[in-house]
Structure formats: structure tokens, C-alpha cells
C-alpha positions as CSV (number, residue, x, y, z in Angstrom):
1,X,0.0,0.0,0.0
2,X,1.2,3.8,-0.7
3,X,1.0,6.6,1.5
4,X,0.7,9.4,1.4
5,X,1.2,12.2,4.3
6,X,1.0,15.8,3.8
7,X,3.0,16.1,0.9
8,X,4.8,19.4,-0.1
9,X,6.9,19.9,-3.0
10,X,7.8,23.3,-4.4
11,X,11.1,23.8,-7.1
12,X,13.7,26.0,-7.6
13,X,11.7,29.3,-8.6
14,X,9.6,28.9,-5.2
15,X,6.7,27.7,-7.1
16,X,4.9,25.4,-5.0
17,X,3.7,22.3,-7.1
18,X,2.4,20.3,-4.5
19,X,0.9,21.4,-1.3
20,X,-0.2,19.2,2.1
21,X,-0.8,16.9,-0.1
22,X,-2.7,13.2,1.4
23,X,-3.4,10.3,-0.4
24,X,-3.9,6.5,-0.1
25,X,-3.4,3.8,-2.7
26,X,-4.2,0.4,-2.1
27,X,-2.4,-2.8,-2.9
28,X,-4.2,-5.0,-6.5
29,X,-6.3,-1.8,-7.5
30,X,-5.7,0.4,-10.4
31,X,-5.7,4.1,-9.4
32,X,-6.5,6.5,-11.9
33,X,-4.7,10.0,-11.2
34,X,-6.4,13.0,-13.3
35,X,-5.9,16.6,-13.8
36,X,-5.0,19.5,-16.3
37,X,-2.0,20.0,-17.8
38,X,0.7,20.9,-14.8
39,X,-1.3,19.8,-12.3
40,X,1.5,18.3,-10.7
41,X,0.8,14.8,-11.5
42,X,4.7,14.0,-13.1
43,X,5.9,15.3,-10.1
44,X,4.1,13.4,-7.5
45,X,5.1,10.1,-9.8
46,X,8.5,11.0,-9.5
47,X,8.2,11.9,-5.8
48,X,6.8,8.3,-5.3
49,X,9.4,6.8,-7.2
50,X,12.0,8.9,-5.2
51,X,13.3,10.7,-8.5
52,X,12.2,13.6,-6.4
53,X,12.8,14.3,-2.9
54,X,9.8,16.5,-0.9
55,X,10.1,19.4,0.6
56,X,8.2,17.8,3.6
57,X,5.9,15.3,4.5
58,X,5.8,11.8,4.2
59,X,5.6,8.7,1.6
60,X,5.7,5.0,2.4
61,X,5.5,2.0,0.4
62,X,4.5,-1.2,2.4
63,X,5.5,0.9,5.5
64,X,8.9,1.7,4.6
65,X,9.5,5.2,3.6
66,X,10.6,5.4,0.0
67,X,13.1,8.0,-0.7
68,X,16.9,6.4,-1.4
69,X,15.3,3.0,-0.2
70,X,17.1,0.2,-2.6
71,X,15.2,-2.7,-1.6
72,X,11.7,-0.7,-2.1
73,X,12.8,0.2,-5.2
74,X,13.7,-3.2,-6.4
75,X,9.6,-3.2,-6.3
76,X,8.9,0.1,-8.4
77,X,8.9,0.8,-12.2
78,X,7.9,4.1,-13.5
79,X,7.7,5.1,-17.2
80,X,7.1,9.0,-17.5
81,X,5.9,10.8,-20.4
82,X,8.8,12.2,-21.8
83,X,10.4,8.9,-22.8
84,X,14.6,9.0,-23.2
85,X,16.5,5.3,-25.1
86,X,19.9,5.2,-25.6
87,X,20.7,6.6,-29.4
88,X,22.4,3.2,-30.4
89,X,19.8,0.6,-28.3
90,X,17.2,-1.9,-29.6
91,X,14.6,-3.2,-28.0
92,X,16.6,-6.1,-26.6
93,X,18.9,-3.9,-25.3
94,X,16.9,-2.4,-23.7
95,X,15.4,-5.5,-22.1
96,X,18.7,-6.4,-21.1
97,X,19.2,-3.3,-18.7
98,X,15.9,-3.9,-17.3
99,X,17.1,-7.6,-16.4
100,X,19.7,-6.5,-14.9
101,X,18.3,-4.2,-12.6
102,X,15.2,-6.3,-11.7
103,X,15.3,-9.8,-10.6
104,X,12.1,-10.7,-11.4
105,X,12.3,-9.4,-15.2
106,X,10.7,-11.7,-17.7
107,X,12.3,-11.8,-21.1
108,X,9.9,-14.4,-22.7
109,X,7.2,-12.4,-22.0
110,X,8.6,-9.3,-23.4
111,X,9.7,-11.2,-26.6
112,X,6.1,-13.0,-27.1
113,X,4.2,-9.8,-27.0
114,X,6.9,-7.8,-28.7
115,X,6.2,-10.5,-31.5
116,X,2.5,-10.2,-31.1
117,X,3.2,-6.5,-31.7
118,X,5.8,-6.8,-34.7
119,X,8.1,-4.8,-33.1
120,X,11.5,-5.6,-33.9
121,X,13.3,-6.5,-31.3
122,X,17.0,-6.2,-32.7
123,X,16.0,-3.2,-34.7
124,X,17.3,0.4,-33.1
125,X,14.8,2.5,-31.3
126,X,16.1,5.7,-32.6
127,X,14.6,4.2,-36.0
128,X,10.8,3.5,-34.1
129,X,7.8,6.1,-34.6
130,X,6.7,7.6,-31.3
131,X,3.5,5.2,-30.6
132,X,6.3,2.3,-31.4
133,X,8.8,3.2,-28.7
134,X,6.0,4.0,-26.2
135,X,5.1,0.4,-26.7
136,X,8.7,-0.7,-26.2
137,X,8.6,1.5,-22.9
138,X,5.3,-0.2,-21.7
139,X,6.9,-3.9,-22.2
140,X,10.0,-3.0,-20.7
141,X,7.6,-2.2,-17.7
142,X,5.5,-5.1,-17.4
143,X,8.3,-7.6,-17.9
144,X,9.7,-6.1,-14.9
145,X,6.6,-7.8,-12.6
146,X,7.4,-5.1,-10.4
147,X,5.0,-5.1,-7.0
148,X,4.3,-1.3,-8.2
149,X,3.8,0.5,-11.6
150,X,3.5,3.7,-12.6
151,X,2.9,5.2,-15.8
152,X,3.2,8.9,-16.7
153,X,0.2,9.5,-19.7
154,X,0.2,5.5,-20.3
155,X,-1.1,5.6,-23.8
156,X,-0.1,8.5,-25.5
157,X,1.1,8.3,-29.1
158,X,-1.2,4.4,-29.4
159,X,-3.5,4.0,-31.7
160,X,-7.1,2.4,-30.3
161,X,-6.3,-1.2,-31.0
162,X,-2.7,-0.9,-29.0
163,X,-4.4,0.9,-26.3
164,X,-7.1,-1.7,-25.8
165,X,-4.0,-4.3,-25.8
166,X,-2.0,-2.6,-23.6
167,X,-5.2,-2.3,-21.1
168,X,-5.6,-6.3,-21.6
169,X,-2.0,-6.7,-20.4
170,X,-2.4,-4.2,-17.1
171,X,-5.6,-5.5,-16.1
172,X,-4.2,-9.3,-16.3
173,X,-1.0,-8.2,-14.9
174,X,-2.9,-6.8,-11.5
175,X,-5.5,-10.0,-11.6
176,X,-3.5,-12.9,-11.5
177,X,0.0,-11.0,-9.8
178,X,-1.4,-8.5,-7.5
179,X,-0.1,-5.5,-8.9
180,X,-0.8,-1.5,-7.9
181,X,-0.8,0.5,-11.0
182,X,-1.0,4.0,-10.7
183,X,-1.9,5.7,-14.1
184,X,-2.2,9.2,-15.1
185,X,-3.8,11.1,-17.6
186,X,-5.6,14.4,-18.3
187,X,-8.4,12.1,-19.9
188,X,-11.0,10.7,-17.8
189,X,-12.7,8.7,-20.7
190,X,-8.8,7.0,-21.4
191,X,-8.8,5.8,-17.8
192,X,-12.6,5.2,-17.0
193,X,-12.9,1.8,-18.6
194,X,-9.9,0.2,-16.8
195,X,-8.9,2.0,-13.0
196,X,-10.6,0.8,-9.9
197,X,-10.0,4.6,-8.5
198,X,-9.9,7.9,-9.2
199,X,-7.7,11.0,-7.8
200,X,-8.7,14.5,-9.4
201,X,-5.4,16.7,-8.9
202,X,-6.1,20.4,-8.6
203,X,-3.4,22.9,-7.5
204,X,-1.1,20.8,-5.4
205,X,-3.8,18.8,-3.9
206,X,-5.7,15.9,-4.4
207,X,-9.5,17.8,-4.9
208,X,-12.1,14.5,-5.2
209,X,-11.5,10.9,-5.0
210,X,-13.1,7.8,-5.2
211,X,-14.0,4.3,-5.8
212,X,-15.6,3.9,-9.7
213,X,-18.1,1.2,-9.1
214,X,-19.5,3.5,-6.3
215,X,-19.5,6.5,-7.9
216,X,-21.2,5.2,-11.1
217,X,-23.8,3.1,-9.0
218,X,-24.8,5.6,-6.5
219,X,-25.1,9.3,-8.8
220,X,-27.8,9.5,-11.6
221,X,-29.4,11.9,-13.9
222,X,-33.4,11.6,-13.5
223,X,-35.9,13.4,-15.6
224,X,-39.2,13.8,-13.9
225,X,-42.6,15.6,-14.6
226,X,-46.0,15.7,-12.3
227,X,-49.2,16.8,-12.9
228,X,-48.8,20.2,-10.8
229,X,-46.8,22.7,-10.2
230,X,-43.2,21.7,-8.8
231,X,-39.8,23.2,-7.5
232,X,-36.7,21.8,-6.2
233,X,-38.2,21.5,-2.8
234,X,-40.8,19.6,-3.7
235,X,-37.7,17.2,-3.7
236,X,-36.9,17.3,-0.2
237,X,-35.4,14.4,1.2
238,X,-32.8,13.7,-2.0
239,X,-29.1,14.5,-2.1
240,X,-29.4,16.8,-5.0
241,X,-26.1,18.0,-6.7
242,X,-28.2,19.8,-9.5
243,X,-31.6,20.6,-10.3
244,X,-32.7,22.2,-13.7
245,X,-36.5,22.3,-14.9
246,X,-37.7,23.5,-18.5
247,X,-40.5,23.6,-19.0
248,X,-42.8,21.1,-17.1
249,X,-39.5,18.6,-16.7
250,X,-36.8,18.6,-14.6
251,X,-34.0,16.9,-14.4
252,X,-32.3,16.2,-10.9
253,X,-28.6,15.1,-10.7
254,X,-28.9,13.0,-7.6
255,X,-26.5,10.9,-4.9
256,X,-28.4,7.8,-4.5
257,X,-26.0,6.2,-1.6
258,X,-28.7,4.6,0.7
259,X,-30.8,3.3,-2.8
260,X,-34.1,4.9,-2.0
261,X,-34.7,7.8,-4.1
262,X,-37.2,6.1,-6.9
263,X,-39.4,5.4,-4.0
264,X,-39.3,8.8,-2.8
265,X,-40.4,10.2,-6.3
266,X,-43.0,7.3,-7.1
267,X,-44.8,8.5,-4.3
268,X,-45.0,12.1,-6.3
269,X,-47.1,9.5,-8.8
270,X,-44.9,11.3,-11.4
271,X,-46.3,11.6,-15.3
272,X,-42.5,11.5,-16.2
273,X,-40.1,9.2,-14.2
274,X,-37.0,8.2,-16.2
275,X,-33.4,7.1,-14.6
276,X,-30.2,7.6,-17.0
277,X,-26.3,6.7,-16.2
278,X,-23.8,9.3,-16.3
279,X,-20.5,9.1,-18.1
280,X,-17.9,9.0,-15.1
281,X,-16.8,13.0,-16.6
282,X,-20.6,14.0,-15.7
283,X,-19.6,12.7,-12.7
284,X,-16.8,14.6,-12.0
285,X,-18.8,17.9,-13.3
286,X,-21.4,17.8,-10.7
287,X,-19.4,16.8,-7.7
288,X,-17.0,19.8,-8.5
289,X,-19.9,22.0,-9.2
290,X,-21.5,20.8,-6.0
291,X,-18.1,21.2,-4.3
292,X,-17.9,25.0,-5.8
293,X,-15.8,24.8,-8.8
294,X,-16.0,24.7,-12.3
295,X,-14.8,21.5,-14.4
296,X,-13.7,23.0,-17.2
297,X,-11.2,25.1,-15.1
298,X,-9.5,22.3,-13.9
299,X,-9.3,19.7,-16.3
């Protein structure tokens, strides 16, 4: 398990990147971490994987706090977004230095699926398009069977069919070998069909969090309409995050935790009753909205 304790990490210019920041990652989950575009989310990566050291506060990995700690690390892979190979490596070079810095590296399973993927594994990376060496950095990864992974904007540069592939290989990876992924991206709908969890980073600080089967079973979108005159009081006794009404319908965003608001609104013997999913980004709008701040302004 990661943890993390009032985190603070600010760089050279005094710009403060991240700020009291807390967080908790469990062990065999996914963890989705989201956010605009220097959000901070590269940094708190590289301050997990001790490529950074904070300015204060606290991060431990199975108890053990992580910064210089050899035999933690042993456990960790991290592939960031801006990728860097060796001019003259191929692919199995590149394998190679990954054995010998994990014990646990897998070359046959690197091979098979760089085969499945036709990537040449003797051919120079320098000569590979971007989406082809992102795939080479992804493999490298996995064959690692490292206890933790952590990728920086996982599937930029892949076309649909390689990103579908690559999800195949996480999800199986974490099933049948335990493994915590953290993944970021400034995408929700990239991460939505694959992380157990989600982190919304907003100015140094992790903003809304949490579980994706809970979330998606326990907020809808209902349209209703009754034979008189209504408001959003008329409501009373639902956890409304947004009421708008055109019109003789409205449509109620509601938090449906404790499963009883369709008997609340059947007894308004409603002319209209109607109960639609959100996409987990609705989600994310109305909890900020309900939490004060607009969506748009931070992702």
C-alpha cells in the first residue's frame, strides 16, 4: 500500500507544485490520477518513485519510507511521459538493462508480445515512430513484474487497438499478480474503462477521490414531470447536486448512496419518471460543481 502524508513539493523558482498533499493507494487496485496539464501529477510520480525528494511530509511503500530505499525500489517501475532510449539501443537492449536491474524481469514475455506487436526486437529505437517506442517502454515495464507501476500519460502516441491491448496486459497483470498500477492522464474517458480509482489533482492537492463502481452506481441523472406545479423543494429528502426544470420537466442530478430515491419520487405519482447513467466525466462535473468549482477550469 502507498501513503501518502501531507505532501509538499515546491522547485527552484519557489513555485509550490504540491501542497499538504494526502493520499492513499491500495495494494491490487488500479488508481487512476487526473488533472489538467501541470497539475502536478509528473511530479508526485517522480516523488513516489524517489526521482524527487519532498520538501516535507511523508511517503511509504509497504510501510517503509521510499526516498533512497534500494530494496523498495527493487519493487517500483515508473515510465514517464517524456520517454529517453539510448541513441544506439534496440529493443533487446533495452530489455537487457531492465534484467539486470530487476530480478524478477521476464524476457519471454517481453519477446512473445513484442512479436504479437511486430516490433523488432533487434531493430534500433532511434529508427521507431513515437506510438512504437512508447510500446517498447510499456513492455520493458510489465516484464519487470514489479510489485508497483507507474505510468506517466500511459497511452499517449497508441493508436485504439494498442491501447485496448496494452489495457488487456495491465488488467491481467494486476488480476492474476497483485499488482498496484497508478496511471495518469488528463483524460477521464482513457482511464474510466480500466482504474478501480480515481484522484482529481487540482493545484497541489488531491481535490475528489473515489471508488468507480461507487460512484457510477450511487449518482444518476433523472428526468421527472408531475401533474402540478413543482420546484426543487418539492424534492426534499434527496441529495441533490443539480436541479434544472424547463418547461414542465426537470432533471435532478442526484446521490443515490442509501438506494431509496425512486421510491421517494414514485410517491409524487410522477407523469414522467425516467433514470439515465452518467459518463464517469458528468460525474466529476457535478461533484465539482457541488463542491464550488468549475470542471472546465481544472481539467
Amino acid at each position: 500500500m502507498i501513503e501518502i502524508k501531507n505532501l509538499t513539493k515546491s522547485f527552484n523558482d519557489d513555485k509550490i507544485v504540491l501542497e499538504n498533499l494526502n493520499c492513499t493507494i491500495k495494494d491490487n487496485a488500479i488508481y487512476g490520477l487526473v488533472g489538467a496539464n501541470g497539475a502536478g501529477k509528473s511530479t508526485l510520480l517522480r516523488l513516489i518513485t524517489s526521482i524527487y525528494k519532498s520538501d516535507s511530509g511523508s511517503i511509504l511503500i509497504d510501510d517503509k519510507e521510499v526516498f533512497d530505499n534500494e530494496e523498495i525500489k527493487q519493487d517500483i517501475v515508473f515510465v514517464p511521459d517524456d520517454l529517453y532510449f539510448y541513441s544506439n539501443y534496440t529493443l533487446m537492449d533495452m530489455a537487457e538493462y531492465y534484467k539486470s536491474l530487476y530480478q524478477s524481469f521476464d524476457m519471454n514475455y517481453l519477446i512473445n508480445h513484442a512479436n504479437t506487436l511486430k516490433l523488432n526486437i533487434n531493430a534500433k529505437l532511434s529508427s521507431y515512430s513515437k506510438g512504437m517506442k512508447r510500446q517498447c517502454a510499456l513492455l520493458c515495464a510489465l516484464a519487470t513484474k514489479a510489485k508497483y507501476m507507474l505510468f506517466d500519460e500511459t497511452f499517449d502516441g497508441l493508436d485504439p487497438v494498442i491501447r485496448k491491448y496494452f489495457k488487456s496486459l495491465l488488467a491481467d497483470l494486476m488480476i492474476d499478480n497483485k499488482r498496484t498500477i497508478i496511471m495518469t492522464s488528463h483524460n477521464l474517458r482513457e482511464l474510466e474503462d480500466i482504474c478501480d480509482n480515481l484522484g482529481l489533482l487540482y493545484k497541489g492537492s488531491i481535490l475528489f477521490e473515489s471508488d468507480i463502481d461507487t460512484i457510477k452506481t450511487n449518482m444518476f441523472k433523472v428526468q421527472v414531470s408531475l401533474k402540478s406545479d413543482f420546484n426543487k423543494s418539492t424534492f426534499k429528502g434527496l441529495k441533490i447536486l443539480s436541479y434544472k426544470k424547463i418547461g414542465s420537466v426537470a432533471t435532478l442530478i442526484i446521490n443515490d448512496d442509501k438506494k431509496d430515491s425512486r421510491v421517494v419520487l414514485e410517491k409524487l405519482k410522477p407523469l414522467i419518471l425516467d433514470y439515465l447513467p452518467l459518463t464517469l466525466e458528468e460525474v466529476f462535473i457535478y461533484q465539482m460543481e457541488a463542491l464550488g468549482y468549475e470542471f472546465n477550469e481544472i481539467v
